[in-house]
The first five atom37 places (N, CA, C, CB, O) and aatype in JSON, in Angstrom:
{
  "aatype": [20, 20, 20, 20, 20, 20, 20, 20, 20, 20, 20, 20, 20, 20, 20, 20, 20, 20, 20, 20, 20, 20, 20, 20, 20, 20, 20, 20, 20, 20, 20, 20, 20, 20, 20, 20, 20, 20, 20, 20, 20, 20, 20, 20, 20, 20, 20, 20, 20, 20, 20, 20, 20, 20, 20, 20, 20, 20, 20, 20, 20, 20, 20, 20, 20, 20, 20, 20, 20, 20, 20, 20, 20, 20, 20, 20, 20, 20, 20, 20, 20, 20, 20, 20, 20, 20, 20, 20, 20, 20, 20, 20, 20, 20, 20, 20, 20, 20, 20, 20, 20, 20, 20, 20, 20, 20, 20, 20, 20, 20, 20, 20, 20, 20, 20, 20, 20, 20, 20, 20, 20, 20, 20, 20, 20, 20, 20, 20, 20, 20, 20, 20, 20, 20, 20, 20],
  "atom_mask": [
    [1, 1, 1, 1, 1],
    [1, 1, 1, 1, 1],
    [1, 1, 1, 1, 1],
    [1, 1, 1, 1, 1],
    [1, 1, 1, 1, 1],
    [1, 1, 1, 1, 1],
    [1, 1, 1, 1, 1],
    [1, 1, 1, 1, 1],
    [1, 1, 1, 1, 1],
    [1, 1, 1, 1, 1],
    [1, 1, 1, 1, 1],
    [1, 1, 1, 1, 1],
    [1, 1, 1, 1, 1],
    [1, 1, 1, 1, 1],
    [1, 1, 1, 1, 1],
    [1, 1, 1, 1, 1],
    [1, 1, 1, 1, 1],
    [1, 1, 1, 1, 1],
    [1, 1, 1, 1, 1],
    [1, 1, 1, 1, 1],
    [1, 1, 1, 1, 1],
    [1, 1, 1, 1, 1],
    [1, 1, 1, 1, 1],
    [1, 1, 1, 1, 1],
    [1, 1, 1, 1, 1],
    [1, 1, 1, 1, 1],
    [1, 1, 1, 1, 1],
    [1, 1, 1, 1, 1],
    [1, 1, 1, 1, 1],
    [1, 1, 1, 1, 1],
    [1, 1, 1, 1, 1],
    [1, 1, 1, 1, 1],
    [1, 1, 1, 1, 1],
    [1, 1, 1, 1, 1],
    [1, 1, 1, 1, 1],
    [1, 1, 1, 1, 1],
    [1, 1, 1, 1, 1],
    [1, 1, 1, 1, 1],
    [1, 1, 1, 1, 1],
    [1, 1, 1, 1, 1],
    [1, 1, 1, 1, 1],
    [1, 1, 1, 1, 1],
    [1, 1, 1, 1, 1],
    [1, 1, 1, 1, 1],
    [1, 1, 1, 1, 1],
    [1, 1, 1, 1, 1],
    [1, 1, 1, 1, 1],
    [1, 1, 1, 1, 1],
    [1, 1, 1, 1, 1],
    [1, 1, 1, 1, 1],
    [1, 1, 1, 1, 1],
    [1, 1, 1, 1, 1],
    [1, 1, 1, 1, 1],
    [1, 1, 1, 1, 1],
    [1, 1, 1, 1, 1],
    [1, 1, 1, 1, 1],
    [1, 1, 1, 1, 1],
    [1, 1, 1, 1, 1],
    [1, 1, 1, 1, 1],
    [1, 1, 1, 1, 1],
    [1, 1, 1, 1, 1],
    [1, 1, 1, 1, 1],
    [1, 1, 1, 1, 1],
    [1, 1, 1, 1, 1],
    [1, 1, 1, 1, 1],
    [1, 1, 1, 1, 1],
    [1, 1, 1, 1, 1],
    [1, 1, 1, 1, 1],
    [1, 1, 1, 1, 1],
    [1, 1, 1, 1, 1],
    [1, 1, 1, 1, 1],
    [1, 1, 1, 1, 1],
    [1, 1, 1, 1, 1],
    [1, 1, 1, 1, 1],
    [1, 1, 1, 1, 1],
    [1, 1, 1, 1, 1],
    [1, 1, 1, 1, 1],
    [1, 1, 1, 1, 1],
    [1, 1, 1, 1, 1],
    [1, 1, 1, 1, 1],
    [1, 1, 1, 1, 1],
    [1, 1, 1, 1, 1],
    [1, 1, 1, 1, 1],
    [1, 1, 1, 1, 1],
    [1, 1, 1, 1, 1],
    [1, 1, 1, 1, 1],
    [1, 1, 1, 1, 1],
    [1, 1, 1, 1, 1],
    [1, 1, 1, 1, 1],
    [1, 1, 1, 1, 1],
    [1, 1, 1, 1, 1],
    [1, 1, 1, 1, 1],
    [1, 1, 1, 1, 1],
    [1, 1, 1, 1, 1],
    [1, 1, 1, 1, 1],
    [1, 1, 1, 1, 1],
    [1, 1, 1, 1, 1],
    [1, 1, 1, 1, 1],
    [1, 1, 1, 1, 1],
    [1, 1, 1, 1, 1],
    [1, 1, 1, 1, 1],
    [1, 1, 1, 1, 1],
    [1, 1, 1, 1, 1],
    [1, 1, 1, 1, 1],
    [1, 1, 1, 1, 1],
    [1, 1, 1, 1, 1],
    [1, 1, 1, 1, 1],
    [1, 1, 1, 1, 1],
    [1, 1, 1, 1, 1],
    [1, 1, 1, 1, 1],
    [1, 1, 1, 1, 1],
    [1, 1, 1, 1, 1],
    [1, 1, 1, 1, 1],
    [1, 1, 1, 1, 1],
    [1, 1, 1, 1, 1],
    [1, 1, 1, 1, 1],
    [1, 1, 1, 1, 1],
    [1, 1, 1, 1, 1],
    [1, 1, 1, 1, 1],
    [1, 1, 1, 1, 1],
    [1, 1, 1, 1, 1],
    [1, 1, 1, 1, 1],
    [1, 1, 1, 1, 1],
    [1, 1, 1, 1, 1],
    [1, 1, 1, 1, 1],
    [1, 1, 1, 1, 1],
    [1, 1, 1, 1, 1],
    [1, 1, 1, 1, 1],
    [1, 1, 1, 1, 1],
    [1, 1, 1, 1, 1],
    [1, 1, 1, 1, 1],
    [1, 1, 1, 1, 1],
    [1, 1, 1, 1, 1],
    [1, 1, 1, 1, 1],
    [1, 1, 1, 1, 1],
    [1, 1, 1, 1, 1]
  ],
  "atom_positions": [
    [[-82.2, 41.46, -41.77], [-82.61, 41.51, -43.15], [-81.44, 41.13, -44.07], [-83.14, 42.89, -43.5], [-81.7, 40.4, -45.02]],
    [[-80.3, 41.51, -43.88], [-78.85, 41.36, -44.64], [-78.92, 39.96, -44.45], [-77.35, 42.15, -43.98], [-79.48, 39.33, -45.35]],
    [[-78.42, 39.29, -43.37], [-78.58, 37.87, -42.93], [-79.14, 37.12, -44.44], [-79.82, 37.74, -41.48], [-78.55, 36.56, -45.36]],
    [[-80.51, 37.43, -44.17], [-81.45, 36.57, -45.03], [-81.02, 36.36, -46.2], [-82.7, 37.05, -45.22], [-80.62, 35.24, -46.54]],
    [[-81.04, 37.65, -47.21], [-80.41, 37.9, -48.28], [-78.68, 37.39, -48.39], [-80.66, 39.36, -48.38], [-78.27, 37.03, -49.49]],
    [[-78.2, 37.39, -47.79], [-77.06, 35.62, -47.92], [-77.16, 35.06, -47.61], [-76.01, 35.1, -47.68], [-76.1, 34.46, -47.73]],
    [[-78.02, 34.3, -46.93], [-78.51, 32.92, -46.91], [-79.35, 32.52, -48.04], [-79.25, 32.68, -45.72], [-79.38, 31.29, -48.18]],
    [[-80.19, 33.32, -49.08], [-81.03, 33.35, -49.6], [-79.84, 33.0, -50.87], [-82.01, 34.54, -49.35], [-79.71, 32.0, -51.57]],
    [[-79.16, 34.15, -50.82], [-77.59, 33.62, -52.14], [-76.76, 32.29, -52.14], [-76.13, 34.67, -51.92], [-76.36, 31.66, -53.12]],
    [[-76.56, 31.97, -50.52], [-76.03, 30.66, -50.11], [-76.72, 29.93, -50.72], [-75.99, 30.28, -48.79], [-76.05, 28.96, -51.08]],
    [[-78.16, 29.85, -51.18], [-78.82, 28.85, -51.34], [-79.03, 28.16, -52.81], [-79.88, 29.2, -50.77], [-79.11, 27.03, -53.3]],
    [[-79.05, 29.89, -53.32], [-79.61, 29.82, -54.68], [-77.77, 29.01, -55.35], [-80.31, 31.9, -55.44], [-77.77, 28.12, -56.2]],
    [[-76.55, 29.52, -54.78], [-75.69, 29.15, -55.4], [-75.38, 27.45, -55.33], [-74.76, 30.0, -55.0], [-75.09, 26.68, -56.24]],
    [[-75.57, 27.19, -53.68], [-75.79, 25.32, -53.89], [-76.62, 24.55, -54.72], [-76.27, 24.68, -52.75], [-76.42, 23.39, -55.09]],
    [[-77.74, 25.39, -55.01], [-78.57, 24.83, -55.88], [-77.94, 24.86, -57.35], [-79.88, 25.52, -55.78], [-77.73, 23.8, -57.95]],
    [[-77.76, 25.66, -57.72], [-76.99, 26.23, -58.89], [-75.81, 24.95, -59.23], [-76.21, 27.9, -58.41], [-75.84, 24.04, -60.06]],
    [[-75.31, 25.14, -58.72], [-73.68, 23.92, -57.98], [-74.38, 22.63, -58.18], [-73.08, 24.03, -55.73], [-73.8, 21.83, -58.91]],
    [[-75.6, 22.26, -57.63], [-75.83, 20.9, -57.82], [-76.74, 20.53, -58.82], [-76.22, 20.37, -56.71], [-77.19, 19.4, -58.97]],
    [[-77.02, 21.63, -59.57], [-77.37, 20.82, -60.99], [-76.43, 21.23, -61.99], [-78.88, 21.13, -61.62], [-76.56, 20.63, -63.06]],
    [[-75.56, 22.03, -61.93], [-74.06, 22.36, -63.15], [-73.71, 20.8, -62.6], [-72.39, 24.13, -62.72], [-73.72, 20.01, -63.54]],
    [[-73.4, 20.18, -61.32], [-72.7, 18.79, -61.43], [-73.37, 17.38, -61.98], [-72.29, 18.48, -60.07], [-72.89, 16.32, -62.4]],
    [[-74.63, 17.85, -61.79], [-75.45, 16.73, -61.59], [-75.83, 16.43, -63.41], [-76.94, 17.17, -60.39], [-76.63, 15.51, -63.6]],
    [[-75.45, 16.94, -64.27], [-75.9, 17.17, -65.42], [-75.21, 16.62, -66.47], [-76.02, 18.32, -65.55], [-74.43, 17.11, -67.28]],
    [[-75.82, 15.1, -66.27], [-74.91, 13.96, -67.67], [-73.7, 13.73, -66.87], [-74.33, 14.86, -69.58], [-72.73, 13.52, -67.6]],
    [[-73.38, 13.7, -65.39], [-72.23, 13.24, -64.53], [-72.15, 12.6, -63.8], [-71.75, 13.76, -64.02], [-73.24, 12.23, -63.38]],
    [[-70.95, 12.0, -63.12], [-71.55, 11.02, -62.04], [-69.24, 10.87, -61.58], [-72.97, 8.92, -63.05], [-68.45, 9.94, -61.52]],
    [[-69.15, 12.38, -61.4], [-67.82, 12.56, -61.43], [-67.39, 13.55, -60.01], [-67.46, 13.26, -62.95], [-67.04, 14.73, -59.94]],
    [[-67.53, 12.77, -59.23], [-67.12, 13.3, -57.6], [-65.65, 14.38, -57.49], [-66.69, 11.66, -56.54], [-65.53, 15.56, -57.16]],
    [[-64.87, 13.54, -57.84], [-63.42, 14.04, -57.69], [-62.98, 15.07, -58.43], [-62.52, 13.11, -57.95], [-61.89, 15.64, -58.33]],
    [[-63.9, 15.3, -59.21], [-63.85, 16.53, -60.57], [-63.98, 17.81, -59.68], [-65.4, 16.46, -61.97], [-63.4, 18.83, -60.05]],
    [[-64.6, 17.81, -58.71], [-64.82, 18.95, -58.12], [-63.93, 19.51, -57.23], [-65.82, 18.87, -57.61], [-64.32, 20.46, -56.55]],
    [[-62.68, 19.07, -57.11], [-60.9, 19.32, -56.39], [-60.74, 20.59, -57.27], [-59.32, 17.8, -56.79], [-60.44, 21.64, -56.7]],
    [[-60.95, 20.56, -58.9], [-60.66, 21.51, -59.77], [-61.72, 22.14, -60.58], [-59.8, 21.02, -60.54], [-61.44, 23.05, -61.36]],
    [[-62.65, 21.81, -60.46], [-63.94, 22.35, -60.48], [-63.69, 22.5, -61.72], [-64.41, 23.51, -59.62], [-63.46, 23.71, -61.76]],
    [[-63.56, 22.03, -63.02], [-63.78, 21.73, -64.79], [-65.49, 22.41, -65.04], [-63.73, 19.47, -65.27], [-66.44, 22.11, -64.31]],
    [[-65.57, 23.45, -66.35], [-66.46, 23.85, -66.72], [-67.08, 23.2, -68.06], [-66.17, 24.98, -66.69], [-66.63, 23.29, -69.2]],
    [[-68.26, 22.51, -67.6], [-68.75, 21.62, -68.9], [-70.14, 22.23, -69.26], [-68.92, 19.84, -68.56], [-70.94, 22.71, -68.46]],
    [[-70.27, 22.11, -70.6], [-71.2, 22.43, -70.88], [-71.86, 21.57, -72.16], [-71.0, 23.68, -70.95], [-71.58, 21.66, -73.36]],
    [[-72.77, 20.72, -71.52], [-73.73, 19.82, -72.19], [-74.8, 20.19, -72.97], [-74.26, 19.12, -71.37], [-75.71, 20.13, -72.15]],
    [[-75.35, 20.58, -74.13], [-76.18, 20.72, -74.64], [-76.55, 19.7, -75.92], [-76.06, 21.86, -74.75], [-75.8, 19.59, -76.89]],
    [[-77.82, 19.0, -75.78], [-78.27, 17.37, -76.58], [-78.3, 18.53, -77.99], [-80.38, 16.17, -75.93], [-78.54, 19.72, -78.23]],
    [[-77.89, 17.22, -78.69], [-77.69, 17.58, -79.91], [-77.38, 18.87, -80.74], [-78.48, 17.2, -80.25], [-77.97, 19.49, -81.62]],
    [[-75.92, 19.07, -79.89], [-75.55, 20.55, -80.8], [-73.94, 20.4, -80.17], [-76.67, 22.46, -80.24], [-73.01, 20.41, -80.98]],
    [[-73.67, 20.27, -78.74], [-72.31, 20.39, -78.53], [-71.94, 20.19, -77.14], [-71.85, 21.63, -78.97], [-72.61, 20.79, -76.29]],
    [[-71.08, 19.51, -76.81], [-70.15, 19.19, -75.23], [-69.08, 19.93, -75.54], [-69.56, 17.45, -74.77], [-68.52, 19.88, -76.64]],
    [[-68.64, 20.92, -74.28], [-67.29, 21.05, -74.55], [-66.61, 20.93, -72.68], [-67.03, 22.78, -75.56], [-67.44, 20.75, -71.79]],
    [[-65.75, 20.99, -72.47], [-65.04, 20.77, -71.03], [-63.71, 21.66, -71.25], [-64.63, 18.96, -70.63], [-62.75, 21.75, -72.01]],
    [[-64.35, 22.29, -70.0], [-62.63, 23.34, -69.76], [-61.99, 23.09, -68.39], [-62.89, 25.37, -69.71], [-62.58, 23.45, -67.37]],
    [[-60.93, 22.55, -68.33], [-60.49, 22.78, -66.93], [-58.95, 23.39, -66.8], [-60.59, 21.35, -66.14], [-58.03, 23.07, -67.56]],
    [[-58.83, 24.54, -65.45], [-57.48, 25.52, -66.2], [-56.71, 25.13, -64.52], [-57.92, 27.95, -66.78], [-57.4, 25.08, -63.51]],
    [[-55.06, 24.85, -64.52], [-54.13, 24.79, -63.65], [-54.18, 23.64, -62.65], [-54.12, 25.94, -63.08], [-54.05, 23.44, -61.44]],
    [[-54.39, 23.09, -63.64], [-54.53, 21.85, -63.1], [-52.96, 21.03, -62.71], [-55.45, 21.05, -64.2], [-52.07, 21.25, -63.53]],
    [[-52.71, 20.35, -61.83], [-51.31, 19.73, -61.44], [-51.45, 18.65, -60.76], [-50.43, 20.54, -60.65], [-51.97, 18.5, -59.66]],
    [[-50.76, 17.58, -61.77], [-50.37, 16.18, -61.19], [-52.1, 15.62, -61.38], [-49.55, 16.23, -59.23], [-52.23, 14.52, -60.85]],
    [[-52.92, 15.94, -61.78], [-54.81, 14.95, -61.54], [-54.69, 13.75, -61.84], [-56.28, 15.34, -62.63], [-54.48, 13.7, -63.05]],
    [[-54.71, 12.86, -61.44], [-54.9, 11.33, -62.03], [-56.91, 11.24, -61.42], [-53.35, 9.75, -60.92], [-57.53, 11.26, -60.36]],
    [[-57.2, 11.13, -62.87], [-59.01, 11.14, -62.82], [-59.33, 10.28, -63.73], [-59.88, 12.58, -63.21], [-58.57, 9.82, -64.58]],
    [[-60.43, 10.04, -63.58], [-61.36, 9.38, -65.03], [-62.76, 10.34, -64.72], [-61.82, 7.13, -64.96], [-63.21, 10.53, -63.59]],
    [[-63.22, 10.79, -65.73], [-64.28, 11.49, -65.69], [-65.25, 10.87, -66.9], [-63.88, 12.99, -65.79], [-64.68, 10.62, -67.97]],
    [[-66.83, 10.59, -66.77], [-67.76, 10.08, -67.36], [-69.13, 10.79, -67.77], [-67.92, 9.16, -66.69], [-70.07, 10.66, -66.99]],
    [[-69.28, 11.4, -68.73], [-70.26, 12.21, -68.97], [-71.33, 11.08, -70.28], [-69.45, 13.89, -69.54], [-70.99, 10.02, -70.82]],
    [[-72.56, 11.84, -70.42], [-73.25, 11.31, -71.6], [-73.81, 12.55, -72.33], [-74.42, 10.24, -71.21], [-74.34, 13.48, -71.71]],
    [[-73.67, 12.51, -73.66], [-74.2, 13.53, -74.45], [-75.23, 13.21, -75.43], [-73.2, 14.11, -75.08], [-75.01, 12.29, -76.23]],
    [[-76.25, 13.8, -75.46], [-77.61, 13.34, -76.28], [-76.99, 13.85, -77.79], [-79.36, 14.29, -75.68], [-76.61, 15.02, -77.81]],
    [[-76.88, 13.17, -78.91], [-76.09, 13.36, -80.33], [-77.17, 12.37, -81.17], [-74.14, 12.72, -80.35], [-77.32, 11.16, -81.35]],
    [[-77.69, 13.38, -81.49], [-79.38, 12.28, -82.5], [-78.66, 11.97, -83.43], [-81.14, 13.17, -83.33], [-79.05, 10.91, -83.93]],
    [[-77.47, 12.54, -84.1], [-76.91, 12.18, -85.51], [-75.78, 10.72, -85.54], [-76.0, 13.69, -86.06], [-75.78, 9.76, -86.3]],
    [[-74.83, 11.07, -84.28], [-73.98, 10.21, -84.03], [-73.01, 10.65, -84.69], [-74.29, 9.02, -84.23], [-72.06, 9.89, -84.49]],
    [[-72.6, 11.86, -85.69], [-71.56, 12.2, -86.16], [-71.05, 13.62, -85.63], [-71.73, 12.09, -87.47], [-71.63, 14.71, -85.6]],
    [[-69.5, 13.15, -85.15], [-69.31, 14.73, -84.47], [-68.03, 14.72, -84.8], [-69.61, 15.1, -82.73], [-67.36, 13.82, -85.31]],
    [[-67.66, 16.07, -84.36], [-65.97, 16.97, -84.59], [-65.63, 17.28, -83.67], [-65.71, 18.28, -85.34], [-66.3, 17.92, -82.86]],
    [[-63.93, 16.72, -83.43], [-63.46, 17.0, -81.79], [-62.76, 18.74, -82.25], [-61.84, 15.43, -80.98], [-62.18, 18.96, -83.3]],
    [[-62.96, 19.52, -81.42], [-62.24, 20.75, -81.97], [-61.2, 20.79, -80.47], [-63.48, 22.39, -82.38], [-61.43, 21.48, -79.48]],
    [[-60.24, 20.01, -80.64], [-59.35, 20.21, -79.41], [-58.13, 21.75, -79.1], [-58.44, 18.79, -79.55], [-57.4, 22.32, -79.9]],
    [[-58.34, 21.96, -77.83], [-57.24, 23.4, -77.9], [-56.64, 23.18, -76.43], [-58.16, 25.3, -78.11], [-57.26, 23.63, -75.46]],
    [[-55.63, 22.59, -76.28], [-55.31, 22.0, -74.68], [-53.69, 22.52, -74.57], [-55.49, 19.89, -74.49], [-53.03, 22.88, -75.55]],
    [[-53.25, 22.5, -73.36], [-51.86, 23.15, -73.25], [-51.5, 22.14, -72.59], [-51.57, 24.58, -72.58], [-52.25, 22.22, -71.62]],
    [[-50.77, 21.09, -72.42], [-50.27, 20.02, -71.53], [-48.61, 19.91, -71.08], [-50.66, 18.75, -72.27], [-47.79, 19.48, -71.89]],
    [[-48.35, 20.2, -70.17], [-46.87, 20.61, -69.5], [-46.48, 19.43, -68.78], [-46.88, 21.96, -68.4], [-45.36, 19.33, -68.29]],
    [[-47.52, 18.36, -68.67], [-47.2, 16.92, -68.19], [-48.5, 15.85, -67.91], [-46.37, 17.1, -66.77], [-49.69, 16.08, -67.65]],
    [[-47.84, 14.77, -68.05], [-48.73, 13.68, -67.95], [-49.45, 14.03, -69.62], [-49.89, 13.77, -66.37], [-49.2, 14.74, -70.6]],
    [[-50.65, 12.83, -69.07], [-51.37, 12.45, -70.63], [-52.77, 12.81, -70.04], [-51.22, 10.53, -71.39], [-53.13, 12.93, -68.87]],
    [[-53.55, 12.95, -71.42], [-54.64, 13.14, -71.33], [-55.84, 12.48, -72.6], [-54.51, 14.48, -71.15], [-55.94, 12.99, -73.71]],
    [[-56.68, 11.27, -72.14], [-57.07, 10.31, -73.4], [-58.48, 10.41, -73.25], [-56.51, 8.65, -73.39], [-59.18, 10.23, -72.25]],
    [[-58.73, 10.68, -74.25], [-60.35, 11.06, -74.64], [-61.05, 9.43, -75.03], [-60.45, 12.37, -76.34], [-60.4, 8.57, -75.63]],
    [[-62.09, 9.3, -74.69], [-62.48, 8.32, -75.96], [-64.21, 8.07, -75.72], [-61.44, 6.57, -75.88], [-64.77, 7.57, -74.74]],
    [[-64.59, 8.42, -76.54], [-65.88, 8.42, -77.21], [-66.91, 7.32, -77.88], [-65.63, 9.13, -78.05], [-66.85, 6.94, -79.05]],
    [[-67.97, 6.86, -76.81], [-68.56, 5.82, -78.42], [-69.85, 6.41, -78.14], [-68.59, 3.61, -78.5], [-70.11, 7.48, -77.6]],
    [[-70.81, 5.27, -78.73], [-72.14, 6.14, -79.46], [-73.3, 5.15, -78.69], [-72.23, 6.1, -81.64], [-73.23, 4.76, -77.53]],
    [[-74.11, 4.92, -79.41], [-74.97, 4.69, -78.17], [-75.61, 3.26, -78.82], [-76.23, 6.12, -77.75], [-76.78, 2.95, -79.05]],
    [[-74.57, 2.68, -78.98], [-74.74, 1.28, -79.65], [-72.8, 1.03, -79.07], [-75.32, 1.31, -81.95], [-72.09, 0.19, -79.63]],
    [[-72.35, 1.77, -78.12], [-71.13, 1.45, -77.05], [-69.9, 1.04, -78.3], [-71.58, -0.17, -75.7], [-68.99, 0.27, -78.0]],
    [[-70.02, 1.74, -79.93], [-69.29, 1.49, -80.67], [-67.66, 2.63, -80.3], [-70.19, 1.59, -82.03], [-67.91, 3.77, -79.91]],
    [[-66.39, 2.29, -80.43], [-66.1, 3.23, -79.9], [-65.51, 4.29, -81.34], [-65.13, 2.76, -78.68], [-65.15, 3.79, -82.4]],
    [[-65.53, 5.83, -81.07], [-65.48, 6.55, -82.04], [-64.53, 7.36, -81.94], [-66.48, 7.07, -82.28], [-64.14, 8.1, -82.85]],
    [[-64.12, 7.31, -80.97], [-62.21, 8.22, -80.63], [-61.52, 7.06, -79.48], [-62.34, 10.52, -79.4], [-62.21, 6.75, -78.5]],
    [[-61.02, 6.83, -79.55], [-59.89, 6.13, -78.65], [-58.55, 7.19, -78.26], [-59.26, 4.7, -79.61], [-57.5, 6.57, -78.45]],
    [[-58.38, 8.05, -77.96], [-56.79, 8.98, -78.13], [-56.68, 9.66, -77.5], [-56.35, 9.73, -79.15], [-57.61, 9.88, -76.73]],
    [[-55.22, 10.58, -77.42], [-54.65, 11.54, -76.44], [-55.88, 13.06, -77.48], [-52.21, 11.63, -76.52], [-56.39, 12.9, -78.59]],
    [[-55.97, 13.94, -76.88], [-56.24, 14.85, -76.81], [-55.13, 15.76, -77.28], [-56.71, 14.9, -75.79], [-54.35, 16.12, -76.4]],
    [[-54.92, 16.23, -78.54], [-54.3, 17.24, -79.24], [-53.78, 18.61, -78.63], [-55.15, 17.51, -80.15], [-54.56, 19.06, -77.79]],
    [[-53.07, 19.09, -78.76], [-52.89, 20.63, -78.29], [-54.17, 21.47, -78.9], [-51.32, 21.35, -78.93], [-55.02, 22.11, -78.27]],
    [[-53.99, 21.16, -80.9], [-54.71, 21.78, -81.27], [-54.98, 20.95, -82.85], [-54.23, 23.19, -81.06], [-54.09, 20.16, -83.17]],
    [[-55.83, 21.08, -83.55], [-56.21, 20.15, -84.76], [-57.49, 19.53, -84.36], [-55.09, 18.98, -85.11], [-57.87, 18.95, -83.34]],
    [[-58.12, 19.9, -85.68], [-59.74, 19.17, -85.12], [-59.57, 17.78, -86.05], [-61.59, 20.33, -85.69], [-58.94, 17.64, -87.1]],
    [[-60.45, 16.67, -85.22], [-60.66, 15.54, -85.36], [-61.88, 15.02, -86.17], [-60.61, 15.18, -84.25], [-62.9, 15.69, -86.01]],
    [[-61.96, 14.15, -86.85], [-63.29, 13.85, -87.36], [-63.38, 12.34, -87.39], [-63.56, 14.5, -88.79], [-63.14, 11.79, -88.46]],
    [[-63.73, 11.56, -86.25], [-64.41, 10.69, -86.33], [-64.71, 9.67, -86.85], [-64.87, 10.95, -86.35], [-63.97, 10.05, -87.76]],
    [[-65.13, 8.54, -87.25], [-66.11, 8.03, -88.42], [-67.85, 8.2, -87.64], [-65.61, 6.01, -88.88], [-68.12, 8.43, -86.46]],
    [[-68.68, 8.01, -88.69], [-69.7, 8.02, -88.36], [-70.15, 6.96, -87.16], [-70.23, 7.97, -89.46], [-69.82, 5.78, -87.26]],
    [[-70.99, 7.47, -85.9], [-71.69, 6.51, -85.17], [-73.07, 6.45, -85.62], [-71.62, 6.76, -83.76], [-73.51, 6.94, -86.66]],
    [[-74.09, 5.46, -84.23], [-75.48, 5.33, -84.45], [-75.62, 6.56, -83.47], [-76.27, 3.79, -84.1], [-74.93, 6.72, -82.46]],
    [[-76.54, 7.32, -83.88], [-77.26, 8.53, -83.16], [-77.94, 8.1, -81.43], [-78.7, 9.01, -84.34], [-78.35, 6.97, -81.18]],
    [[-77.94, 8.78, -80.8], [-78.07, 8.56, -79.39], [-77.72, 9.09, -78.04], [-77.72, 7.77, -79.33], [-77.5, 10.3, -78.0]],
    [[-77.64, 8.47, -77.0], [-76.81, 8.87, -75.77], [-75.64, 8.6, -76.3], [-77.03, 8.14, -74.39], [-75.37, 7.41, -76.15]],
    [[-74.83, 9.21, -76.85], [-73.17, 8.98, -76.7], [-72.01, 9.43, -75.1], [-72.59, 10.04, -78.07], [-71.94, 10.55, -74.61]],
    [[-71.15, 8.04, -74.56], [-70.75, 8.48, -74.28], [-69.01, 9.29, -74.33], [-71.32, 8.0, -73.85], [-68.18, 9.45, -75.22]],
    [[-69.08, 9.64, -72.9], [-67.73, 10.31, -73.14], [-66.57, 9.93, -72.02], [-67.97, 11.93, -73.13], [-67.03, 9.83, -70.89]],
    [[-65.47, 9.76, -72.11], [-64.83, 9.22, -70.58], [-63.32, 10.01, -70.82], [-64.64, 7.06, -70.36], [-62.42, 9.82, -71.64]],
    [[-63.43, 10.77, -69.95], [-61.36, 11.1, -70.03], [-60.98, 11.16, -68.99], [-60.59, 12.54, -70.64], [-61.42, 11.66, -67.95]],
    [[-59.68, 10.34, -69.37], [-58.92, 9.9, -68.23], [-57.5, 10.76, -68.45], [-58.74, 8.15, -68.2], [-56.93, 10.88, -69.53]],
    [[-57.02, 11.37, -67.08], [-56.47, 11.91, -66.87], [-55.21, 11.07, -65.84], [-57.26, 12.85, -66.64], [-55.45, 10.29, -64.92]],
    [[-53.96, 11.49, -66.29], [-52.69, 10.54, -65.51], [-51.74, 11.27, -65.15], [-51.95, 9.44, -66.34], [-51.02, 11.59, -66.09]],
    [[-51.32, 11.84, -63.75], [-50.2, 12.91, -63.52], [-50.46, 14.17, -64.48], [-48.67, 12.23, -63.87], [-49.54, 14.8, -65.01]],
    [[-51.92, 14.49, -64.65], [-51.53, 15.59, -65.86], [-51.7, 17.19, -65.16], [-52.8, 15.38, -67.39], [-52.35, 17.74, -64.27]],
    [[-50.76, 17.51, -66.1], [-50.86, 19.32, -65.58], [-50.53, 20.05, -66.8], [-49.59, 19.92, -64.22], [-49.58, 19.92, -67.58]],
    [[-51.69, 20.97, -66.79], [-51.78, 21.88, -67.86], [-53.66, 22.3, -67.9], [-51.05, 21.01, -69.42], [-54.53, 22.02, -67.08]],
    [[-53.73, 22.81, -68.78], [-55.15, 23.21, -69.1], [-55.82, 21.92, -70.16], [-55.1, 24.9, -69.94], [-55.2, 21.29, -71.02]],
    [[-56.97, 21.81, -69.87], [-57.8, 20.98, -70.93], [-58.95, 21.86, -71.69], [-58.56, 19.68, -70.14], [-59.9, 22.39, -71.1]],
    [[-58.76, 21.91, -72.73], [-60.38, 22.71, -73.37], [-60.16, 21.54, -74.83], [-60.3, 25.26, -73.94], [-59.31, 21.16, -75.63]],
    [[-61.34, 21.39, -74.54], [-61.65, 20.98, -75.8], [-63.25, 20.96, -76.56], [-61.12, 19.71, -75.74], [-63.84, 21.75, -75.82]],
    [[-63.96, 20.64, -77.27], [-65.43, 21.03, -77.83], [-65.49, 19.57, -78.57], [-65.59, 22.66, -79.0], [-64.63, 19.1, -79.32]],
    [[-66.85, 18.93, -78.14], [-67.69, 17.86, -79.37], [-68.93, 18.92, -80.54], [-69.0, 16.36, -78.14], [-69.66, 19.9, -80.37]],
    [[-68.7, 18.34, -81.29], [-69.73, 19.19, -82.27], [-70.64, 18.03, -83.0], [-68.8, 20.22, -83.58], [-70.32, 17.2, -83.84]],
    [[-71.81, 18.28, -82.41], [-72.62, 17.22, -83.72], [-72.88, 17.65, -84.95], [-74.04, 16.77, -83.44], [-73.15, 18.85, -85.05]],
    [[-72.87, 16.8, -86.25], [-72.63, 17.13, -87.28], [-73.99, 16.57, -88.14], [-71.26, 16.69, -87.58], [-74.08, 16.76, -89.35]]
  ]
}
């Protein structure tokens, strides 16, 4: 009976696991450090990933943003390497090109409303990443 009931948890948690990855991603190698994202269409993306050392990544998400206008609210600790955000809208205009701030929020110019995406690339970096999109 015990058996079952963890296998039954084994299961529910792979399942769990493969739609937290599967959700606006298509980012294999992300899962070495396992980054906490959280996608929700038209209201907010944000990505946390903590102790991280040396990652050279590119990571590719899409966020549903009906307005096309958003606020980067960046809060990141970086002890090495770089870390470059960049953002366009769903007319592939681009709307951030840049390193990722410690801390200072960003504003954008206006895009066309849509799938916006998102891509950060990561180079020798070590430190924590958090940062938040806000549609506006």
């Amino acid at each position: 009976m015990r058996s079952s009931t963890l296998i039954k948890s084994g299961l529910a948690l792979v399942a769990f696991t493969a739609v937290a990855v599967s959700c606006g991603s298509d980012n294999a190698t992300a899962l070495d450090y396992q980054p906490q994202v959280v996608n929700m269409p038209n209201a907010s993306f944000s990505f946390q990933a903590t102790g991280l050392e040396n990652v050279n990544d590119v990571l590719n998400y899409t966020w549903s943003n009906a307005s096309g206008d958003v606020i980067i609210h960046p809060s990141t600790s970086t002890t090495g390497g770089s870390i470059r955000l960049r953002i366009s809208d769903s007319w592939e205009t681009i709307l951030y090109d840049g390193d990722v701030p410690d801390s200072g929020d960003i504003t954008p110019p206006p895009g066309a409303g849509g799938e916006s995406k998102i891509r950060l690339t990561l180079q020798n970096y070590t430190g924590t990443i958090n940062f938040a999109l806000q549609m506006q």
